[in-house]
C-alpha positions, 0 to 999 in steps of 0.5 A: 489518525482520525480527528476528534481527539487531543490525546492518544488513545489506544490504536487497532493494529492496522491504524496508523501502521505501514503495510508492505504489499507483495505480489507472490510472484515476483517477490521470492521463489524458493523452488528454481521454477522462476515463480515466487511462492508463499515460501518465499514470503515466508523467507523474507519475514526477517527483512520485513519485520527489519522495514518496520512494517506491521503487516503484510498484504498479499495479490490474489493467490487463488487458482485461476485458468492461466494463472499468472495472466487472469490471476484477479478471476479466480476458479476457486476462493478457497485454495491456493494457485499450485504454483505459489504452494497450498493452504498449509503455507499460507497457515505456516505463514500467518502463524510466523506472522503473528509470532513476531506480533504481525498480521496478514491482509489478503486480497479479494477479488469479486467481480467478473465481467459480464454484468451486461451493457452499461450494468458493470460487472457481475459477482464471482460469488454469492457475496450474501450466502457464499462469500461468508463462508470463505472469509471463514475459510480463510480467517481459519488459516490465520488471515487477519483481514481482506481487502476487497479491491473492486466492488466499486465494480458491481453493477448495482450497489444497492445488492452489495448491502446485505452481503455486506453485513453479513461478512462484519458478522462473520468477522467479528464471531471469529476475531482472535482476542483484543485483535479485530478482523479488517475489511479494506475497500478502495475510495471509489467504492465510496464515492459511489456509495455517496452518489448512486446510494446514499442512503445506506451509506451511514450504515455501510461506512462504519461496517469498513476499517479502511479506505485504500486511496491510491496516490497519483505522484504525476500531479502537481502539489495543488492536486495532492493537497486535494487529493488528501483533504478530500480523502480526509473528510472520509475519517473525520469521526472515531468511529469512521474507517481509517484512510490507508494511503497508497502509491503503488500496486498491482496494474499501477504504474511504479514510483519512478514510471511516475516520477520520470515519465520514462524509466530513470537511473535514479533511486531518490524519486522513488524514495521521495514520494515513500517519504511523502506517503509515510509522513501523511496521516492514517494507514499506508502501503507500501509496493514491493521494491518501491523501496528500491526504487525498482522498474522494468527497463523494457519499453515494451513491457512497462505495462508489466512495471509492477511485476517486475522480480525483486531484487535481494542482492547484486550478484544474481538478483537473489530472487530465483535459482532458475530462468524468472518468469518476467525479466528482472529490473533495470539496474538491478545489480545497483537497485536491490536490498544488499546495495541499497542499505542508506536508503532501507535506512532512511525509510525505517527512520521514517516508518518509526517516527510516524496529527498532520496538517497540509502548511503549503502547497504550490505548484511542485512544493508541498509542506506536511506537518507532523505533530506528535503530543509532548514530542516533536514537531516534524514537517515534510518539505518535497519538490514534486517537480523536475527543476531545482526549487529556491524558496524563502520559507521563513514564514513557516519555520525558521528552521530544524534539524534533518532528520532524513533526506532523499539526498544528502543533506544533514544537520540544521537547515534555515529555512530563509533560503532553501534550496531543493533538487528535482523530486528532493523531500527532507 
């Protein structure tokens, strides 16, 4: 959470909670056509709900010219692609969401290309005298957030400023009770922000609620580490937005494309870098299947990792009834939701039990602590590397009880000689 505060206070909904990030359609089809759909998300609410998750963040679900292949240019801000259902789903969705005291997060596109040599890109849309109305538009079928995945894009930020204020006002006029509307912008914006308008920039940074800050788990611990203190710094005051810590997403590579460098067997790499995303501090989400370590094992289609179908079950992968639009997993009958119970386990321990501080960082071994008032006192210990690490840490701590591990080890540990396996995290 944001320094600045010895106790606790009362906390917004998306601060310090775990949002689970779908991609419609590779995450449940409900109509054979090998396409996910909202209806989809809509039947998979009581696994969400059972991770722990307070909210859920959709892809772009707008209609576009070829749509799944240029679904980030959207023709129309204000419907649904057909082929992932129509408004009315969407509105269905977010009620069922807020039933069980869950939010929506939707993601917004804005730019396009064609800004002109050296100028970025342009807008899709007026983003003062359009935009307002959209987020209006949607914010009436139940959407309780945006997140605006690429105005770091824009040609010339100082143009962002107006359109800006005038999407918090629209906002804040339709916030539902106690519970305020969010706007997610990536750091990049930020850092632009500081460089090329940095006037404004104290303005603009408290009109936003989060920071999505996206991880690289193929640096060594030492980038890690600065990669997180640097982030930090953007959340150092209550008043500032919150960081929301993320690895996976859309055009990124999967966990375990990271961890291995190749596609890997192994479910623990994938659940070792969700533990360490867990255990930082502010927001974070999680990417569909990460928890499942899922991957495509094609070689000449992991560009497409990301997308890969869900898998639910070891039969028939349980995510369509008909031919899925992109090949399933690798080791899918081993990696889906039925098989990988202990796992699902350990990552809703670790989203239960979520102020922090980096204790250590060297080469691949990173330390987190977690301090929770008149509580406990927790520490993540993760060997980021591909070699088995032994390590005295007595200088540290003496010792603990394991609360989760991303293998096997359980009970009291001492930390006078630890030993951990490649990509171990306990």
């Amino acid at each position: 959470m944001p320094k600045g505060s010895d106790c606790n206070p009362v906390q917004e909904w998306w601060q310090g909670t775990t949002t689970y990030y779908i991609f419609v359609p590779s995450f449940q089809d409900t109509d054979g056509n090998g396409f996910g759909d909202l209806s989809g998300v809509i039947k998979r609410l009581d696994y969400l709900e059972g991770l722990g998750v307070k909210s859920i963040r959709l892809s772009p679900i707008y209609p576009s010219e070829s749509f799944v292949d240029d679904y980030v240019l959207p023709n129309n801000y204000t419907d649904v692609a057909p082929i992932l259902g129509d408004a009315r789903d969407l509105h269905l969705l977010s009620a069922l969401l807020h039933e069980r005291e869950m939010f929506l997060i939707l993601d917004m596109p804005l730019t396009q290309p064609g800004g002109g040599v050296g100028q970025g890109n342009k807008a899709g849309v007026d983003l003062e005298l359009e935009l307002p109305s959209i987020l209006s538009f949607w914010m009436k079928y139940g959407v309780d957030g945006f997140a605006f995945t690429d105005l770091h894009k824009l040609g010339d930020l100082n143009d962002l400023v107006p359109g800006i204020h005038a999407w918090r006002n629209i906002l804040d006029a339709q916030t539902l009770g106690l519970h305020r509307r969010v706007m997610m912008v990536p750091l990049k914006l930020m850092k632009r922000l500081e460089h090329e308008a940095s006037a404004v920039l104290p303005r603009v940074q408290k009109v936003f609620n989060l920071i999505d800050v996206v991880l690289d788990t193929s640096q060594t611990a030492e980038e890690i580490a600065t990669v997180i203190d640097d982030a930090t710094r953007w959340d150092d005051h209550p008043s500032l937005p919150w960081i929301n810590w993320r690895i996976g997403g859309p055009f990124e590579p999967r966990i375990n494309d990271k961890a291995s460098g190749t596609t890997s067997l192994s479910t623990i790499p994938a659940l070792g870098f969700s533990l360490l995303q867990l255990f930082l501090p502010g927001s974070v989400t999680l990417y569909y299947g990460d928890e499942i370590g899922l991957y495509l094992n094609e070689p000449d289609k992991l560009d497409f990792s990301w997308a890969v179908p869900m898998a639910w079950s070891p039969d028939d992968g349980g995510f369509s009834k008909g031919e899925p639009w992109l090949s399933m997993g690798g080791d899918w009958e081993r990696r889906n939701v039925v098989s990988m119970n202990d796992s699902l386990a350990t990552l809703r321990t670790m989203i239960e039990a979520r102020t922090e501080k980096i204790r250590f960082a060297s080469g691949e071994l990173l330390i987190i602590d977690r301090y929770y008032p008149r509580r406990h006192k927790f520490a993540l210990v993760i060997n980021l590397g591909p070699h088995t690490l032994e390590k005295d840490l007595s200088k540290l701590y003496f010792g603990g009880q394991v609360l989760v591990s991303s293998y096997d080890k359980e009970g009291y540990v001492r930390f006078k000689n630890i030993t951990l396996r490649p990509r171990e995290a306990m």
